[in-house]
TIROZA-436915 format. One record per residue (C-alpha): residue in one letter; residue number from 1; x, y, z. Coordinates in Angstrom, 3 decimals, always signed. Example, Ala and Ser with C-alpha at 12.3 -4.5 7.8 and 13.67 -1.06 7.14 Angstrom:
<nodes>
(a, 1, (+12.300, -4.500, +7.800)),
(s, 2, (+13.670, -1.060, +7.140)),
</nodes>
This chain:
<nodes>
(x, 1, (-14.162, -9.069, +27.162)),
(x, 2, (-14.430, -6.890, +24.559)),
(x, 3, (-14.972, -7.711, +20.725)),
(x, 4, (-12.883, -6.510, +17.806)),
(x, 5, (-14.261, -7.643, +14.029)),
(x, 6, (-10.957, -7.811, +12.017)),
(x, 7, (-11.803, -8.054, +7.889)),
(x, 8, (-9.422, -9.633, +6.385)),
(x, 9, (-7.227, -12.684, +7.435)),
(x, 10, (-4.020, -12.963, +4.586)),
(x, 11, (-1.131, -13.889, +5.411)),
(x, 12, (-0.031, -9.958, +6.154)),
(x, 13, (-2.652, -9.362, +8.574)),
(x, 14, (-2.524, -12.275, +10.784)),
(x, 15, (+0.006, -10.070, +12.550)),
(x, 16, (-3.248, -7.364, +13.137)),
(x, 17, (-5.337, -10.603, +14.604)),
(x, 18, (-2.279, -11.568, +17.198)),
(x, 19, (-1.717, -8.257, +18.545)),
(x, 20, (-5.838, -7.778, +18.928)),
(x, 21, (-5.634, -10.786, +21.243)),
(x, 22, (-2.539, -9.514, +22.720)),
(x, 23, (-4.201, -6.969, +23.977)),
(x, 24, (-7.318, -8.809, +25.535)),
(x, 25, (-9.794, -8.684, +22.585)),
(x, 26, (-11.884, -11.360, +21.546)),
(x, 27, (-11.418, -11.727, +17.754)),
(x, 28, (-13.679, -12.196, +14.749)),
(x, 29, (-12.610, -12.575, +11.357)),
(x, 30, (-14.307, -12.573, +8.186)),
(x, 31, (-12.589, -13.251, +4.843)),
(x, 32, (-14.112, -14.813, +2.005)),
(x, 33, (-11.162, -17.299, +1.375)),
(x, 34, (-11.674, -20.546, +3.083)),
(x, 35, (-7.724, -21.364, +3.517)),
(x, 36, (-6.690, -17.756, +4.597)),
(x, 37, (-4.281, -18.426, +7.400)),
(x, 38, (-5.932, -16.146, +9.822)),
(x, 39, (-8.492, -18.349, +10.336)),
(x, 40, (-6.560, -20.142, +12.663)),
(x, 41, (-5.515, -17.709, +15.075)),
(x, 42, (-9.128, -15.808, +15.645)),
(x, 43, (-10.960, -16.780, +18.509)),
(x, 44, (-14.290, -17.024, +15.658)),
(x, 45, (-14.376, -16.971, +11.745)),
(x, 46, (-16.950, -15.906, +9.351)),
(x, 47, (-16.521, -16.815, +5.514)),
(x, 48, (-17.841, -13.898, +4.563)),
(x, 49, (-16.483, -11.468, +2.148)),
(x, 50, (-15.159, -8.304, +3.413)),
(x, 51, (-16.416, -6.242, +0.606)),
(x, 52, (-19.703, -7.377, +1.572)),
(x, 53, (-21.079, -4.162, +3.412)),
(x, 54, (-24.149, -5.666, +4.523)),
(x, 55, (-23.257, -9.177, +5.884)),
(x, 56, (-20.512, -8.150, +8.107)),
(x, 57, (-23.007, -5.246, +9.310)),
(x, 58, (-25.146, -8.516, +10.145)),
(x, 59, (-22.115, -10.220, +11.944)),
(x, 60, (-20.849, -6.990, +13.315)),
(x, 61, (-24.680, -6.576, +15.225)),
(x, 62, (-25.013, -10.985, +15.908)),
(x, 63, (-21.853, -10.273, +17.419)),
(x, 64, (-22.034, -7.110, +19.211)),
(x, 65, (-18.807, -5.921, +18.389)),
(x, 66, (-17.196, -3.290, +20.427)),
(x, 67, (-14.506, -2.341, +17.541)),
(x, 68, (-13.901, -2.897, +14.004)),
(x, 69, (-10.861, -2.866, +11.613)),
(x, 70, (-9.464, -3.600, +8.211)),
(x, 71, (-5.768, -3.648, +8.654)),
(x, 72, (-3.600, -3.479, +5.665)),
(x, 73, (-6.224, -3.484, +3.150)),
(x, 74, (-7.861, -0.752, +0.449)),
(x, 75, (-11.148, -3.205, -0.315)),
(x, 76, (-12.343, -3.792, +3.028)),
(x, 77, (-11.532, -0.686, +4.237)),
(x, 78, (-14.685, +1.076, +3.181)),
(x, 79, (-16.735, -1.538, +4.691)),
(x, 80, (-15.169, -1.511, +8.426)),
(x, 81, (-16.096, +2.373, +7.892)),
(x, 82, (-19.572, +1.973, +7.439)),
(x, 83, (-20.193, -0.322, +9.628)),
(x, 84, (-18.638, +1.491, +12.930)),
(x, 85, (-20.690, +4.410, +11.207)),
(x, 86, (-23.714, +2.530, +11.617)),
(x, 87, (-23.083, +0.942, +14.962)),
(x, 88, (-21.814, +3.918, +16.628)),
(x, 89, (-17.955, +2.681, +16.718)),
(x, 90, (-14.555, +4.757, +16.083)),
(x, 91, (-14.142, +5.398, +12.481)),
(x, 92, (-12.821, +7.662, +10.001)),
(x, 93, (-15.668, +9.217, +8.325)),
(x, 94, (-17.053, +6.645, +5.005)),
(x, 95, (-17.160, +8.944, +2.566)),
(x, 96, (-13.519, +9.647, +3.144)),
(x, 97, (-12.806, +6.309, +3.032)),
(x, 98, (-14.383, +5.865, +0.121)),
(x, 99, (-13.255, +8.734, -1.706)),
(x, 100, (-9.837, +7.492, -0.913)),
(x, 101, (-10.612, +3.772, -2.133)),
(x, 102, (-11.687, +4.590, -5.530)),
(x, 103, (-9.233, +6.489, -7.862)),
(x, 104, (-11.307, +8.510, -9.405)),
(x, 105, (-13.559, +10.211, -6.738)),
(x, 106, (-9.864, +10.641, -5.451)),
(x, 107, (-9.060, +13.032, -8.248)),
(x, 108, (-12.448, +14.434, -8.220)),
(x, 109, (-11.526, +15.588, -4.394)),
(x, 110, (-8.207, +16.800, -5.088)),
(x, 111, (-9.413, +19.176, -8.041)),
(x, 112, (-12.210, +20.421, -6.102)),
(x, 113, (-10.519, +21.145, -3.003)),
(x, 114, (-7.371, +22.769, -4.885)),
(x, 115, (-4.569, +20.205, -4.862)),
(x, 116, (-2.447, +19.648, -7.982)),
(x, 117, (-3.721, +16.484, -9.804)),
(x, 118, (-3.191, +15.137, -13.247)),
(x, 119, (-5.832, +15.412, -15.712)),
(x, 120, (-8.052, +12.167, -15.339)),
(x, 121, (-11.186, +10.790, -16.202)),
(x, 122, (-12.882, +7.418, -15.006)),
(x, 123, (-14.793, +4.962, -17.390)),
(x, 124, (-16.997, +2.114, -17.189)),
(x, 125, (-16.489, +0.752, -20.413)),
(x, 126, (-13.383, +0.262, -23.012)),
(x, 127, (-15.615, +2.049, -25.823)),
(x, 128, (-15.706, +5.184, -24.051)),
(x, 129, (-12.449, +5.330, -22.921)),
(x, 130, (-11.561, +4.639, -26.638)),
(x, 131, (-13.014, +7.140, -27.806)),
(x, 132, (-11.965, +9.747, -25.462)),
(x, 133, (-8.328, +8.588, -25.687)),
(x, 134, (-7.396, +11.489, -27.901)),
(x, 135, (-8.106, +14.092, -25.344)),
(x, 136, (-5.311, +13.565, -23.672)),
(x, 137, (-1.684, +14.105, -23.682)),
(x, 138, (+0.477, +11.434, -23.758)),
(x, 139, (+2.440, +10.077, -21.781)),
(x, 140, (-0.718, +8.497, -19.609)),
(x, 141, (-1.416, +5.725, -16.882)),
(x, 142, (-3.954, +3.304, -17.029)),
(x, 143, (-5.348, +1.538, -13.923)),
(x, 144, (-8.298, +0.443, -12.687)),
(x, 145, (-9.989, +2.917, -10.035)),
(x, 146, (-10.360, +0.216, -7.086)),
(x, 147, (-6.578, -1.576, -6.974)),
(x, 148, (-3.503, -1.021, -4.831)),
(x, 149, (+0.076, -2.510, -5.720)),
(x, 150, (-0.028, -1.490, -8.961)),
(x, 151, (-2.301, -4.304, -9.930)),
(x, 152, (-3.704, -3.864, -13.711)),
(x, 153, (-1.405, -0.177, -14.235)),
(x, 154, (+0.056, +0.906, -17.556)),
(x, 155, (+1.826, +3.572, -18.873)),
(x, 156, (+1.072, +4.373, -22.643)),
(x, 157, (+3.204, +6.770, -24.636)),
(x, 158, (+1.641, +6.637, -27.594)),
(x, 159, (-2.368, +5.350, -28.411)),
(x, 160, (-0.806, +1.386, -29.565)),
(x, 161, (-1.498, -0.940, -27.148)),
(x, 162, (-4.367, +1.051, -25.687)),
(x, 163, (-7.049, -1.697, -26.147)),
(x, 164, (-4.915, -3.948, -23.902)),
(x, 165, (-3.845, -1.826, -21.348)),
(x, 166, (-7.750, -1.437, -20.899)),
(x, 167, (-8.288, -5.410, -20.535)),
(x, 168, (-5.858, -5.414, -18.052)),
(x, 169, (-6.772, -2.255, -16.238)),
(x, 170, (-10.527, -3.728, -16.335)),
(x, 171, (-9.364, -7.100, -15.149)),
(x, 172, (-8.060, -6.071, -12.025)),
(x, 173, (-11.155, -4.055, -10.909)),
(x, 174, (-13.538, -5.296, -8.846)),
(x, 175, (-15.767, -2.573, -10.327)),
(x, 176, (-15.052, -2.968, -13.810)),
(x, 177, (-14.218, +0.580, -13.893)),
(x, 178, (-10.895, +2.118, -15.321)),
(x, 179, (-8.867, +5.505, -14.699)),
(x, 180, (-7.192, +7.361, -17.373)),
(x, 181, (-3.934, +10.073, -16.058)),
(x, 182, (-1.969, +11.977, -17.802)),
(x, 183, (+1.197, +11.278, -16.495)),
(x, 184, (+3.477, +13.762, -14.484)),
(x, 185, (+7.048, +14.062, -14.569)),
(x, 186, (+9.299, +13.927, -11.315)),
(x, 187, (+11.773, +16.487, -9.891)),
(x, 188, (+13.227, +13.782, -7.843)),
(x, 189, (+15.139, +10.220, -8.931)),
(x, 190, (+12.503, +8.512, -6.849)),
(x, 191, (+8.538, +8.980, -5.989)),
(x, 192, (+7.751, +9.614, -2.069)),
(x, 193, (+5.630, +7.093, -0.301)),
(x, 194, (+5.457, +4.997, +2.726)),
(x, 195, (+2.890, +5.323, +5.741)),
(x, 196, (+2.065, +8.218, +7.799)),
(x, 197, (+0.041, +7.976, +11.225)),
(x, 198, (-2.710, +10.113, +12.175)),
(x, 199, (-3.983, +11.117, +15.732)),
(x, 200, (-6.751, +13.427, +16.464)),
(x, 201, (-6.650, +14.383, +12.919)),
(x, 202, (-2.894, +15.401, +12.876)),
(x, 203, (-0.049, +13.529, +11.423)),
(x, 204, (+1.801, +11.987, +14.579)),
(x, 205, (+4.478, +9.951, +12.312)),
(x, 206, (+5.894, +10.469, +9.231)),
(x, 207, (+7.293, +7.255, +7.087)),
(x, 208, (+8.131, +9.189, +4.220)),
(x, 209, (+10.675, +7.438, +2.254)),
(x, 210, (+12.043, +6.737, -1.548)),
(x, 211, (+10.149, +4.343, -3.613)),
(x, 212, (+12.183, +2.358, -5.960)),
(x, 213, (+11.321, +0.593, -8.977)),
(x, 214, (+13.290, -1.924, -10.979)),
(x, 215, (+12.948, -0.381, -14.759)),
(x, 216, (+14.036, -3.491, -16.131)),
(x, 217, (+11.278, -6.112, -14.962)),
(x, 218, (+8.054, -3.152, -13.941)),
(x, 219, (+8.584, +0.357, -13.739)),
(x, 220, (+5.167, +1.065, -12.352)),
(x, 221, (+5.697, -1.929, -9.279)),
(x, 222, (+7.987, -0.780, -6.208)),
(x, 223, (+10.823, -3.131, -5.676)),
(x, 224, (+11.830, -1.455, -1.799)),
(x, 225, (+11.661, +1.496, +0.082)),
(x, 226, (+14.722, +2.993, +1.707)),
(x, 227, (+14.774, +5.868, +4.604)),
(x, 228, (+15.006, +8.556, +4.759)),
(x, 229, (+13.541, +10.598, +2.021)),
(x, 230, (+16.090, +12.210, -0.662)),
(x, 231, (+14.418, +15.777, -0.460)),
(x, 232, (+15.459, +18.976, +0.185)),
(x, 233, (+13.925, +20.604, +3.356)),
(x, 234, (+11.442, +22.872, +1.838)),
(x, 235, (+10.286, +20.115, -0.870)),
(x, 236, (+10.062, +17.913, +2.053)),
(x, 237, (+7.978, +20.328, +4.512)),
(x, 238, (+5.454, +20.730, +0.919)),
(x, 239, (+4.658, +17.273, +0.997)),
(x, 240, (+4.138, +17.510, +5.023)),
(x, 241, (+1.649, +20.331, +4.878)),
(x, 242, (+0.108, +18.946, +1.590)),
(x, 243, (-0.620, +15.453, +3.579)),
(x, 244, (-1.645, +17.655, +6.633)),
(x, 245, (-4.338, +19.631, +4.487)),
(x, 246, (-5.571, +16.350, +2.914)),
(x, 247, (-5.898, +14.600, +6.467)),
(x, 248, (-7.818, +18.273, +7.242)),
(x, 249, (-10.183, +18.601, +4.184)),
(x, 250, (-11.012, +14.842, +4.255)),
(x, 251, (-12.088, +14.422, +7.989)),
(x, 252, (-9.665, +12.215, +8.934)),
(x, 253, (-9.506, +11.557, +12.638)),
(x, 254, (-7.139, +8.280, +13.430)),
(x, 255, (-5.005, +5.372, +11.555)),
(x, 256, (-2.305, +5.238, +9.122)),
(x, 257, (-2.041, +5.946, +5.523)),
(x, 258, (-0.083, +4.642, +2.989)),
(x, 259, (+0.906, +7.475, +0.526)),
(x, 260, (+2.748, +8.567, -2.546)),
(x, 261, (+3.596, +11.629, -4.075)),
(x, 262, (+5.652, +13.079, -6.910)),
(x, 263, (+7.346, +16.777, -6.965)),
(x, 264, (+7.187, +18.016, -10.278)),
(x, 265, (+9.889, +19.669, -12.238)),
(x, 266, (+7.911, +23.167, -11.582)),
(x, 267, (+8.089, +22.196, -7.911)),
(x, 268, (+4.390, +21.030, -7.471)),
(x, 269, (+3.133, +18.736, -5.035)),
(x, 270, (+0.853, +16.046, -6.598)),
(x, 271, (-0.417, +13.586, -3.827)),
(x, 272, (-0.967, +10.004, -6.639)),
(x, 273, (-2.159, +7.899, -4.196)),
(x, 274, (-3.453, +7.641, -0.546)),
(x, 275, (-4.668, +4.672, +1.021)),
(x, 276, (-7.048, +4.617, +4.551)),
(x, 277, (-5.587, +1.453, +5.691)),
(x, 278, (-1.099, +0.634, +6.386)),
(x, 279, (+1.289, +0.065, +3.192)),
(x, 280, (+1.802, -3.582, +1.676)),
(x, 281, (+5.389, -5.323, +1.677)),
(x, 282, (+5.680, -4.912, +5.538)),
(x, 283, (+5.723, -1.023, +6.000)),
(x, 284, (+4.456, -1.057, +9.495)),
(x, 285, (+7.662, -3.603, +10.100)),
(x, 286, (+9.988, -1.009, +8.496)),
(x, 287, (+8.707, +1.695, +10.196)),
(x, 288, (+9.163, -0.379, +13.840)),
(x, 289, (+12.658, -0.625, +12.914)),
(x, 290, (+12.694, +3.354, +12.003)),
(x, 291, (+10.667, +4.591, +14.757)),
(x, 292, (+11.265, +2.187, +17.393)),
(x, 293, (+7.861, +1.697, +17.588)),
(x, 294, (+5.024, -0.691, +17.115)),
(x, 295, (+2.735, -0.063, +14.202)),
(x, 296, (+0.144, -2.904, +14.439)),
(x, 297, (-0.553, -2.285, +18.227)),
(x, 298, (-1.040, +1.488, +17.298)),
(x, 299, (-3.087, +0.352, +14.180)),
(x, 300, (-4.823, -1.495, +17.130)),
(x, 301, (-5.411, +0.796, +19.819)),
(x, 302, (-6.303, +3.635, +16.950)),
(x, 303, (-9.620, +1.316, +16.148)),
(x, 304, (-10.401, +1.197, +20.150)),
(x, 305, (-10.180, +5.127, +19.855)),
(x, 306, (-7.300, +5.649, +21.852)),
(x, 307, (-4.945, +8.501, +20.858)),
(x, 308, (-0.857, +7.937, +20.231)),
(x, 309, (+1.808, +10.791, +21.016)),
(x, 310, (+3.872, +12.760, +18.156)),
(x, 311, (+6.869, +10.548, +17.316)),
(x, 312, (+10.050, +13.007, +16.114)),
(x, 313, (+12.577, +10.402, +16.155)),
(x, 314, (+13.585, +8.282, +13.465)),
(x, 315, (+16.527, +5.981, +12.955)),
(x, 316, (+18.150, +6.556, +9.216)),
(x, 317, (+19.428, +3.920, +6.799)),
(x, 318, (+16.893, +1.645, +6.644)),
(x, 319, (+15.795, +0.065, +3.873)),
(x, 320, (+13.396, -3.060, +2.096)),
(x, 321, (+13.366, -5.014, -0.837)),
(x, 322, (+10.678, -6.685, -2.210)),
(x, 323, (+12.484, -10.031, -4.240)),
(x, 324, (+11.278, -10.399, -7.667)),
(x, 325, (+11.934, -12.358, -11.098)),
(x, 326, (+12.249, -11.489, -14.162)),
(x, 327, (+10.884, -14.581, -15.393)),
(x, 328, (+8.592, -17.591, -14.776)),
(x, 329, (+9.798, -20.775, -13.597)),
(x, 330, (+10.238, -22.579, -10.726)),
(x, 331, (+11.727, -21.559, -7.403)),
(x, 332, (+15.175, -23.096, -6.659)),
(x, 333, (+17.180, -20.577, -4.087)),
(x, 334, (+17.928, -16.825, -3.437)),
(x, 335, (+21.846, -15.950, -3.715)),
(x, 336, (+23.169, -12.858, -1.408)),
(x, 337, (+26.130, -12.165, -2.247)),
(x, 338, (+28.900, -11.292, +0.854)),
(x, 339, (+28.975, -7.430, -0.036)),
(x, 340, (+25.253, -7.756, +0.452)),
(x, 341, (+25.321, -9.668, +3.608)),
(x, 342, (+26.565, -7.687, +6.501)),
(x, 343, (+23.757, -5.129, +6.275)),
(x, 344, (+20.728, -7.915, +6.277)),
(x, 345, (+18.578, -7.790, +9.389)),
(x, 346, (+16.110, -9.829, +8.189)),
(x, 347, (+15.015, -12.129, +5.707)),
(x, 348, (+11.412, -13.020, +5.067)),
(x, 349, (+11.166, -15.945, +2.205)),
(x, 350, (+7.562, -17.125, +0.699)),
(x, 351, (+9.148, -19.952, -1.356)),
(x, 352, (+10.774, -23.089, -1.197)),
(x, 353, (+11.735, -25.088, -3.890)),
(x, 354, (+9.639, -26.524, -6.135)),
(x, 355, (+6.967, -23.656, -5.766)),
(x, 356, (+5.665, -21.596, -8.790)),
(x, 357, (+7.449, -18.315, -9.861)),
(x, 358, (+5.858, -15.432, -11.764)),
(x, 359, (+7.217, -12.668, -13.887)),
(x, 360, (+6.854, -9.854, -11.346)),
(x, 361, (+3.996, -8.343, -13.111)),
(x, 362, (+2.342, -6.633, -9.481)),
(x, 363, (+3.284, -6.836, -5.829)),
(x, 364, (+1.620, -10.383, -5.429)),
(x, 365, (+4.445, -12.071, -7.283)),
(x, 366, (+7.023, -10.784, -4.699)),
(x, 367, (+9.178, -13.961, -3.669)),
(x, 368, (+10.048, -12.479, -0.061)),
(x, 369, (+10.998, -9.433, +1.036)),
(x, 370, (+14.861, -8.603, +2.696)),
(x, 371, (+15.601, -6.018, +5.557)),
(x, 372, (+18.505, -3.993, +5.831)),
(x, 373, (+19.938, -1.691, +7.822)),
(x, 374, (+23.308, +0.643, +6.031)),
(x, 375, (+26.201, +2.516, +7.523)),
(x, 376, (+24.899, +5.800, +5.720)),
(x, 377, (+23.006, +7.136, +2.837)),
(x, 378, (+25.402, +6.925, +0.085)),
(x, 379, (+25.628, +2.947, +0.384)),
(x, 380, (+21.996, +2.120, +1.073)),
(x, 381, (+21.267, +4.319, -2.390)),
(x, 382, (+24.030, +2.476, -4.002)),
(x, 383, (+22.975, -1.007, -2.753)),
(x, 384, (+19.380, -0.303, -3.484)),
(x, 385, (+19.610, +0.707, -6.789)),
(x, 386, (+21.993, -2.376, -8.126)),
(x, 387, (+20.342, -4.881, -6.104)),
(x, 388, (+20.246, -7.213, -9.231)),
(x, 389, (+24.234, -6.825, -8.733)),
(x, 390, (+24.044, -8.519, -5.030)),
(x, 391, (+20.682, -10.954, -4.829)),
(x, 392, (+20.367, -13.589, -7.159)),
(x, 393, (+17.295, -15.313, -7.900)),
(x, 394, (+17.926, -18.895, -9.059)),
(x, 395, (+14.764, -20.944, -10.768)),
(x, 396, (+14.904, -24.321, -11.725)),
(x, 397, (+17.538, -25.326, -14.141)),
(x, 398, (+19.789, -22.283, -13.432)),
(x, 399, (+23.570, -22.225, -12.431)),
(x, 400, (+24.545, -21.142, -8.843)),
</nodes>
């Protein structure tokens, strides 16, 4: 039977360890949590943390793996690269992978290989990005260089609050290293992002949708995605062959990516972020419903080196949203209201009542996240963007 070493073993990947046996693997798991829920549906666990490059090499060789992969996730990702490197197995080339992990050997790429990118700089310490502060022109984002989900991201319009933003930019990287951006204005009401599949080093699928944000809790955190993408054609065909040219210059060979992009007002393409590894908040279970497809098993079979078909079409209307508070508390019910209702398809919940809830600071506090399918374009937009309107959250002393 052959062996497949799976890093990482949340509550999001189990799916990754099911399908692996599904298809006749023997699976290995190594996270460093001791309660992850993956545990428990691997045929072995190792303890081990997956940013450790070194000890899973050691497990991957006890082992004798056959195949390796980090589903789902931007820290491990680097290390299931180097170790297929070093054993021989599929794999994207590392120093893609790692170029594409840290946020500022990202923009280092893209400048060097003639994309648009904001002006940015990377720092290891809050004195020197201090002092270099006034270099730049503001509006800028702060982040750490090694987080995904908008963990530890600010945007500063003016120097105040500058020595914060850096604690909590520096907080959130494993690291300790920050980014500073200058930040770039869209063309379009919403940034593109989503996943995109790669086969052979082309783009087979393309989950481009519109990322929304709620502007009144975290304008930097998405809140849902919704399909399909509100570009024109020839806006929409620049992002294709930017994506294309990055897969190209990069040495990208198989997998997804989870991507976003902003058009600027002077009609540039400027590629923010691309992860090696499939989007958070259950893209690959949006893009099933899209694509009619199955994104895990292709995430799968991509690690075992075998090659998936173009995919041209896609279902429209569908749409996600990540529940979120606007305040702490403690979880008491979610309220959908009967406009709401007829286009939910599915409803995934992580509280019951009694359980903590955080200000939605970063994609970790999401509550749950909704499915929905609309009628057509105009209502799904509608719906998405007044959600507040149609799903109450309810904490702990509130009124239903």
């Amino acid at each position: 039977m052959k062996k497949m070493l799976l890093l990482g073993g949340s509550a999001q990947q189990v799916i990754a360890i099911d399908t692996a046996r599904r298809l006749g693997l023997y699976t290995i798991l190594c996270d460093y949590l001791p309660d992850n829920p993956g545990q428990f549906h691997a045929d072995r666990f190792y303890q081990t943390s997956t940013t450790d490059k070194e000890a899973v090499l050691k497990i991957a060789q006890d082992e004798d793996i056959d195949y390796i992969i980090a589903y789902a996730s931007d820290p491990a990702a680097p290390t299931a690269a180097y170790v297929a490197e070093k054993l021989g197995l599929p794999t994207n080339p590392y120093t893609a992978v790692e170029t594409l992990c840290n946020k500022d050997l990202f923009r280092s790429f893209l400048v060097s290989h003639g994309f648009n990118a904001p002006r940015a700089q990377g720092y290891q310490s809050r004195e020197a990005a201090v002092a270099a502060i006034g270099t730049f022109e503001f509006p800028v984002i702060i982040k750490p260089v090694d987080s995904s989900g908008s963990k530890g991201a600010t945007v500063l319009h003016d120097p105040a609050g500058l020595e914060k933003a850096l604690e909590y930019a520096l907080s959130y990287s494993r690291g300790k290293r920050i980014i500073i951006e200058e930040f770039i204005e869209k063309k379009h009401p919403y940034l593109i992002g989503g996943d995109i599949f790669v086969s052979d080093g082309r783009v087979i699928q393309w989950g481009l949708m519109n990322c929304h944000r709620d502007a009144r809790v975290n304008p930097l955190v998405p809140v849902g995605k919704s399909y399909p993408p509100l570009l024109e054609d020839r806006d929409l065909q620049k992002v294709k062959d930017t994506l294309q040219r990055l897969v190209t210059e990069l040495g990208i060979r198989f997998g997804p990516m989870n991507v976003e992009l902003i058009i600027d007002k002077k009609d540039r393409v400027y590629p923010i972020d691309i992860g090696p590894r499939s989007g958070g908040n259950m893209i690959p279970d949006l893009l099933g419903m899209i694509f009619g497809c199955d994104v895990v098993e292709m995430c799968i079979r991509a690690a075992m080196g075998t090659g998936c078909a173009e995919m041209t079409a896609a279902a429209p209307y569908y749409a996600t949203l990540n529940l979120h508070s606007e305040r702490k508390g403690v979880f008491e019910d979610i309220v959908f209201s009967p406009e709401i209702e007829p286009f939910i398809i599915r409803k995934n919940i992580y509280k019951k009542p009694g359980d903590p809830v955080n200000f939605f600071a970063n994609a970790a506090n999401a509550l749950g996240i909704v499915f929905f399918h609309f009628p057509d374009q105009r209502t799904m937009i509608d719906m998405e963007e007044n959600m507040h309107s149609y799903v109450k959250i309810l904490l702990h002393g509130d009124q239903k």
